[in-house]
N, CA, C and O of each residue as an XYZ file, in Angstrom:
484
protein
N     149.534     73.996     92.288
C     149.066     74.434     93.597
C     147.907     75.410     93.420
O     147.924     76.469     92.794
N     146.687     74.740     94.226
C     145.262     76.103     93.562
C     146.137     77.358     94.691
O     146.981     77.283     95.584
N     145.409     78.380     94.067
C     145.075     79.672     95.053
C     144.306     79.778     95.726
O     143.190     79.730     95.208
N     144.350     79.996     97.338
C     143.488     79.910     98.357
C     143.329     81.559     98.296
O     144.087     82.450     97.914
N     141.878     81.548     98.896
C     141.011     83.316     99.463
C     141.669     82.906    100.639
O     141.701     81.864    101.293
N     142.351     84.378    100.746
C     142.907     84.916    101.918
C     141.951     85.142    102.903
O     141.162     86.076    102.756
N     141.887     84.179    104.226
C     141.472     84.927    105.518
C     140.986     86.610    106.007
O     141.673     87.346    106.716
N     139.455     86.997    105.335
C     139.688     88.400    106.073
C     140.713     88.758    106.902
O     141.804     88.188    106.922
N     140.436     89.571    107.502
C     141.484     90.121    108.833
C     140.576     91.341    109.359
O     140.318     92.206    108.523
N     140.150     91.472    110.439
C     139.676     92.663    111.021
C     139.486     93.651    110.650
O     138.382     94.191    110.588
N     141.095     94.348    110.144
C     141.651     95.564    109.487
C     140.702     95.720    108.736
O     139.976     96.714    108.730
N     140.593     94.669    107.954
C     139.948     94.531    106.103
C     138.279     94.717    106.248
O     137.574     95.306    105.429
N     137.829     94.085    107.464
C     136.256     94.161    107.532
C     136.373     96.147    108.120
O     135.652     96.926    107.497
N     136.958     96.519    108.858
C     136.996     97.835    108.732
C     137.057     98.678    108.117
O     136.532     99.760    108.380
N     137.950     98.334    106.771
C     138.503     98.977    105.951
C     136.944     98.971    104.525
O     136.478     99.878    103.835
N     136.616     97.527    104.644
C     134.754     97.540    103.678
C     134.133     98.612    104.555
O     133.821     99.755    104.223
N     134.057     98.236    105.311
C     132.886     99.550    106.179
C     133.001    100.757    105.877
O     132.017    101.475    105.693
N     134.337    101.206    105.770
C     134.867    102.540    105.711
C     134.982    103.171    104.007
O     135.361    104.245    103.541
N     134.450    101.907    103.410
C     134.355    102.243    101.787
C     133.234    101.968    101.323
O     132.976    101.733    100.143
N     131.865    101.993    103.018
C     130.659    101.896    102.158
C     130.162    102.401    100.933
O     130.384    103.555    100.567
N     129.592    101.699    100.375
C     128.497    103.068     98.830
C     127.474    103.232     99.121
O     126.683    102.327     98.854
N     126.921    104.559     99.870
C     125.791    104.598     99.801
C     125.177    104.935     98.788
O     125.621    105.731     97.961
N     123.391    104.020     98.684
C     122.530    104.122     97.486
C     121.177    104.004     97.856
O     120.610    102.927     98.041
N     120.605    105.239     97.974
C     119.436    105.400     98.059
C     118.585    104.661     97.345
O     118.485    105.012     96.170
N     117.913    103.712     97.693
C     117.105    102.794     97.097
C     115.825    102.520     97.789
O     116.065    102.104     98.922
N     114.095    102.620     97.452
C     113.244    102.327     97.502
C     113.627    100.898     97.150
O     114.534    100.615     96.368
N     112.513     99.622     98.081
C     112.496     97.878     97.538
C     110.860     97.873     98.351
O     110.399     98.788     99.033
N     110.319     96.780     98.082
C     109.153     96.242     98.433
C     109.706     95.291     98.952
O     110.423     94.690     98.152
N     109.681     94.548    100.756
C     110.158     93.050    101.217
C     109.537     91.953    100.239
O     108.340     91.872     99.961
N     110.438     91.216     99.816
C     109.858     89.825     99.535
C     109.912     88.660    100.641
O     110.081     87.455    100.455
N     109.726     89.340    101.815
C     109.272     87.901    102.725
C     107.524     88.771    102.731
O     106.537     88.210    102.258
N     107.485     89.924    103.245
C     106.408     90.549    104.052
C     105.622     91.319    102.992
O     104.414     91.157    102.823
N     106.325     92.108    102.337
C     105.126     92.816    101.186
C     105.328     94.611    101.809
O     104.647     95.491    101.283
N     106.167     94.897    102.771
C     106.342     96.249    103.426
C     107.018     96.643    102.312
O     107.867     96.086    101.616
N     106.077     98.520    102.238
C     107.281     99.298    100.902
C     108.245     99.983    102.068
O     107.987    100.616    103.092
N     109.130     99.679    101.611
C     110.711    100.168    101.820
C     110.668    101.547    101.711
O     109.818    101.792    100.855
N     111.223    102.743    102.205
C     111.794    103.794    101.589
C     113.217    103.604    102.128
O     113.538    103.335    103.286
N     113.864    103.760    101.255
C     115.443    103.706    101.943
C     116.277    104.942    102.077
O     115.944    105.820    101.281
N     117.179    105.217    102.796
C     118.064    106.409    102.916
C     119.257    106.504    102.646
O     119.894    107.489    103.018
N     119.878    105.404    101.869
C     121.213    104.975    101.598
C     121.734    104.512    102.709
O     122.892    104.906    102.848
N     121.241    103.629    103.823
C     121.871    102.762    104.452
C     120.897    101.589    104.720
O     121.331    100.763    105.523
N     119.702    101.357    104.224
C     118.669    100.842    104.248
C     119.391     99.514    103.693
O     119.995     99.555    102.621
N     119.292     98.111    104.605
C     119.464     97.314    103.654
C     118.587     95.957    104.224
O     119.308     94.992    103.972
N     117.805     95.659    104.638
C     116.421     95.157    105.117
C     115.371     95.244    105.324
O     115.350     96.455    105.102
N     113.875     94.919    105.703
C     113.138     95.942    105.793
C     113.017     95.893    107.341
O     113.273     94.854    107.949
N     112.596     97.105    108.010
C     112.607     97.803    109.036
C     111.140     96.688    110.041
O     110.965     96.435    111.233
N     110.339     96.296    108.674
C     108.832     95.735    110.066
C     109.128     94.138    110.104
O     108.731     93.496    111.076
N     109.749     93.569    109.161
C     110.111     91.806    109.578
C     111.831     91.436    109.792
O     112.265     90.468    110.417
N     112.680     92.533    109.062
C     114.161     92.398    109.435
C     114.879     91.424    108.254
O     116.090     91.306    108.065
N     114.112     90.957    107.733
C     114.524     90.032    106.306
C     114.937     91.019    105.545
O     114.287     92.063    105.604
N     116.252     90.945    104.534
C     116.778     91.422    103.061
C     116.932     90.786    102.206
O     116.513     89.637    102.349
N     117.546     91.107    100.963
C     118.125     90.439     99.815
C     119.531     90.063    100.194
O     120.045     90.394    101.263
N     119.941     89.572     99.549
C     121.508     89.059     99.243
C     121.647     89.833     98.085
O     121.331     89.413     96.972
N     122.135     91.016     98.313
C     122.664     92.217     96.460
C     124.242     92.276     96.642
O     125.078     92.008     95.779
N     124.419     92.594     97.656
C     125.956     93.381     97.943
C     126.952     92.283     98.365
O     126.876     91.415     99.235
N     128.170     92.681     97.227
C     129.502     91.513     97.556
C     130.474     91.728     98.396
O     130.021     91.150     99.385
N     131.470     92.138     98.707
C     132.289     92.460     99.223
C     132.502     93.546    100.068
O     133.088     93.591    101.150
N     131.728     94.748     99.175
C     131.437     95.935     99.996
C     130.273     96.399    100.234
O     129.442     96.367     99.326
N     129.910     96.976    101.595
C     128.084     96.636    101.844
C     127.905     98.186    100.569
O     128.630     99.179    100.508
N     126.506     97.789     99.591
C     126.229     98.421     98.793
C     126.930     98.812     97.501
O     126.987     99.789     96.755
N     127.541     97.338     97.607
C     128.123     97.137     95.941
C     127.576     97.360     95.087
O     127.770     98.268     94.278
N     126.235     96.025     95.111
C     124.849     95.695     94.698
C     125.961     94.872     93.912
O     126.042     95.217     92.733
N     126.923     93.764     94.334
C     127.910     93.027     93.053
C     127.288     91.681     93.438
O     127.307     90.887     92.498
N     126.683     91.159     94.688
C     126.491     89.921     94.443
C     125.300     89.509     93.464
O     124.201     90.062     93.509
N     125.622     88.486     92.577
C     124.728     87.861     92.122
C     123.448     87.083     92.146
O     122.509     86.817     91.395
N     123.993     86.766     93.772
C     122.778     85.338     94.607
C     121.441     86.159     94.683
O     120.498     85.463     94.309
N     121.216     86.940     94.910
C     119.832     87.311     95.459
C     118.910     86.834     95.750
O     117.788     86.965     95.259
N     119.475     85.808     97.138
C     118.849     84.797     98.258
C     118.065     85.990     99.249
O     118.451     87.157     99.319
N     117.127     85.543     99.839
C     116.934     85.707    101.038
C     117.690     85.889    101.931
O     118.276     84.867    102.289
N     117.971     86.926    102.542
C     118.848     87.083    103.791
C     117.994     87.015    105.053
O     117.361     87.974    105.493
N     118.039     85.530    105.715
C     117.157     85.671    107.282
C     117.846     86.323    108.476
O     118.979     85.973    108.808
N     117.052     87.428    109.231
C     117.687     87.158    110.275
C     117.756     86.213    111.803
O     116.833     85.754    112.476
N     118.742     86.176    111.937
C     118.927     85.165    112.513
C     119.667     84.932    114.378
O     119.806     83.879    115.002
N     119.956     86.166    114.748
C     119.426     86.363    115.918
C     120.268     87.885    115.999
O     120.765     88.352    114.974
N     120.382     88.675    117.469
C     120.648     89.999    117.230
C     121.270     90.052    118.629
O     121.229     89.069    119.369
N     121.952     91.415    119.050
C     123.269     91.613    119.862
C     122.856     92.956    120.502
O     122.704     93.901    119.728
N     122.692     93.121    121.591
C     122.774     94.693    122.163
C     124.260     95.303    122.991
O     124.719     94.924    124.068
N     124.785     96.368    122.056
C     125.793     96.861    122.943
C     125.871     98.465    123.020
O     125.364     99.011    122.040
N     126.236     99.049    123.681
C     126.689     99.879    123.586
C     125.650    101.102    123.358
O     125.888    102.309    123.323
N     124.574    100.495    123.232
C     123.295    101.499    122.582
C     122.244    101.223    121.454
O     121.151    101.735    121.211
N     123.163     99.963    120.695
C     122.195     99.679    119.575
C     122.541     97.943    119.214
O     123.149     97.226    120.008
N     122.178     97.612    118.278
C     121.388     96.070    117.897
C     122.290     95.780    116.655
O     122.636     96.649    115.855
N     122.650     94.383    116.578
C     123.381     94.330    115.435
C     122.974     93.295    114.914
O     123.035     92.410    115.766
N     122.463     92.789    113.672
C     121.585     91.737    113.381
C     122.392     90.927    112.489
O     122.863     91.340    111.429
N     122.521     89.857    112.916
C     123.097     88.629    112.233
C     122.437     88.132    111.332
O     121.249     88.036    111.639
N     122.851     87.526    109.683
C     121.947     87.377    108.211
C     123.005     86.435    107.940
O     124.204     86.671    108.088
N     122.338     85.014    107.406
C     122.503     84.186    106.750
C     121.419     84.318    105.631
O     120.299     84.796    105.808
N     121.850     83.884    104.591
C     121.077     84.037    103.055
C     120.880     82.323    103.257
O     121.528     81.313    103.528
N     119.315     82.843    102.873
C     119.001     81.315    102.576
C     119.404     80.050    101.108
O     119.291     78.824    101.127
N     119.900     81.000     99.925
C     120.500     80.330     99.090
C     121.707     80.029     98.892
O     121.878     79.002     98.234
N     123.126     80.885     99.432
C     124.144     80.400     99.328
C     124.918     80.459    100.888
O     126.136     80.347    101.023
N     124.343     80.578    101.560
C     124.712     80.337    103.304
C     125.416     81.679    103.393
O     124.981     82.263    104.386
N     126.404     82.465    102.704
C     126.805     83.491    103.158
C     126.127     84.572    104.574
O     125.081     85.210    104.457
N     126.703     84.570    105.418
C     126.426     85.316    106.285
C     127.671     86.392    106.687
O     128.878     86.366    106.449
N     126.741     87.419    107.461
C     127.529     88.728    107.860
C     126.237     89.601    108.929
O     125.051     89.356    109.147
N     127.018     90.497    109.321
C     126.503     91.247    110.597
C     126.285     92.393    110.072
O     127.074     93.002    109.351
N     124.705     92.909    110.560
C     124.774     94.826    110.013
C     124.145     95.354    111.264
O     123.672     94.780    112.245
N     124.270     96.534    110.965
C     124.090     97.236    112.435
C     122.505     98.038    111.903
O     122.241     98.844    111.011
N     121.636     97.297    113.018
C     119.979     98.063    113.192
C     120.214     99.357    113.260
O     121.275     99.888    113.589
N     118.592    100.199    112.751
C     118.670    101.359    113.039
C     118.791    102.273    114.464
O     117.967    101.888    115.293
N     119.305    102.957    114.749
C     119.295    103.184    115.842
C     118.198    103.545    116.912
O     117.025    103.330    116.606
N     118.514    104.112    118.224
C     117.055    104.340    118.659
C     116.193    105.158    118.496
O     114.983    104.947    118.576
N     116.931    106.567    118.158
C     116.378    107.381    116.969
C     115.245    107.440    116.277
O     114.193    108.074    116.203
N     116.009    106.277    115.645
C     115.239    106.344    114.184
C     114.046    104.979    114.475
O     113.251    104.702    113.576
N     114.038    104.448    115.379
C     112.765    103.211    115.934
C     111.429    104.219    116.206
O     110.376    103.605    116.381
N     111.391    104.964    116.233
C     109.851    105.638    116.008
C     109.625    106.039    114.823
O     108.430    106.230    114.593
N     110.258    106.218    114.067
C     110.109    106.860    112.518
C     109.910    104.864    111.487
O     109.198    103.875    111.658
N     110.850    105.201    110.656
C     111.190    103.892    109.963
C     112.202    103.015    110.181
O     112.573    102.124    109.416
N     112.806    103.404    111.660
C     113.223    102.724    112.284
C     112.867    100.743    112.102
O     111.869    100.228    111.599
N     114.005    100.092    112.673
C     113.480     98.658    112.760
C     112.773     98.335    113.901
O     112.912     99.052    114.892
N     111.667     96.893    113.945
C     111.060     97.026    114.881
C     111.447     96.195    115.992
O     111.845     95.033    115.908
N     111.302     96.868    117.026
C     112.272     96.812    118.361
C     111.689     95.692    118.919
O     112.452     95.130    119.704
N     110.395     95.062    118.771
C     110.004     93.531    119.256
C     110.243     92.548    118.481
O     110.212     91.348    118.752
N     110.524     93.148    117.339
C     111.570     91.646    116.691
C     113.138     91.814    116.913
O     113.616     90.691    117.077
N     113.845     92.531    116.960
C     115.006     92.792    117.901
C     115.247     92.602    118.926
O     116.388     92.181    119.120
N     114.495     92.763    119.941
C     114.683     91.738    120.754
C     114.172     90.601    120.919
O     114.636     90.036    121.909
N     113.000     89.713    120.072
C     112.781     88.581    120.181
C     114.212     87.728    119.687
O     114.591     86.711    120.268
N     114.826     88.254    118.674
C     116.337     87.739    118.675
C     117.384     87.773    119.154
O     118.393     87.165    118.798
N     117.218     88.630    120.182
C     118.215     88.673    121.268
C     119.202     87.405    121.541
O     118.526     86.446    121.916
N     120.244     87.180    121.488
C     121.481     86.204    121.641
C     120.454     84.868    121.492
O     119.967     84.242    122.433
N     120.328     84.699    120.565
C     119.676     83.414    120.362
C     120.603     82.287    119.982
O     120.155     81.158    119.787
């Protein structure tokens, strides 16, 4: 009998969140060519919204191996802020991260006309 991966569960996607690693990391985009400065929650770039595929299980592992393209792929307004949906273009993995806030959209903030050009798409 193989061993099946257990079904996340809610709890569990709460429980990654709550064991982020933050890691201050400078990147240059490889869709766009924008330098990055990052703040340890940086994990796209802020002027096209494209990332890497680095992190496995827990955001800022840096454990995945793929280091696909992560597109984004459309985005969510609630509550006050934007949550951007990423499928990797090499191994389909997808997951949800939460944009910078509004805050931080005048500084190095993400940019708010590509956030909403993805609006519930």
């Amino acid at each position: 009998m193989k061993n099946k991966k257990p079904t996340p569960s809610p709890s569990l996607d709460k429980e990654r969140r709550r064991n982020f690693l933050r890691k201050i990391e400078n990147f240059v985009c490889e869709k766009c060519g924008e330098k990055v400065v990052g703040d340890g929650y940086t994990d796209h770039c802020p002027k096209c919204l494209f990332g890497k595929h680095v992190d496995g299980e827990i955001p800022g592992d840096r454990a995945s191996e793929c280091g696909g393209v992560m597109e984004p792929i459309k985005t969510t307004y609630k509550s006050g802020y934007f949550k951007i949906y990423y499928k990797c273009s090499r191994c389909r993995h997808d997951f949800w991260v939460r944009a910078a806030d509004a805050k931080a959209l005048a500084s190095q903030g993400d940019d708010r006309g590509k956030l909403i050009s993805l609006l519930d798409k």
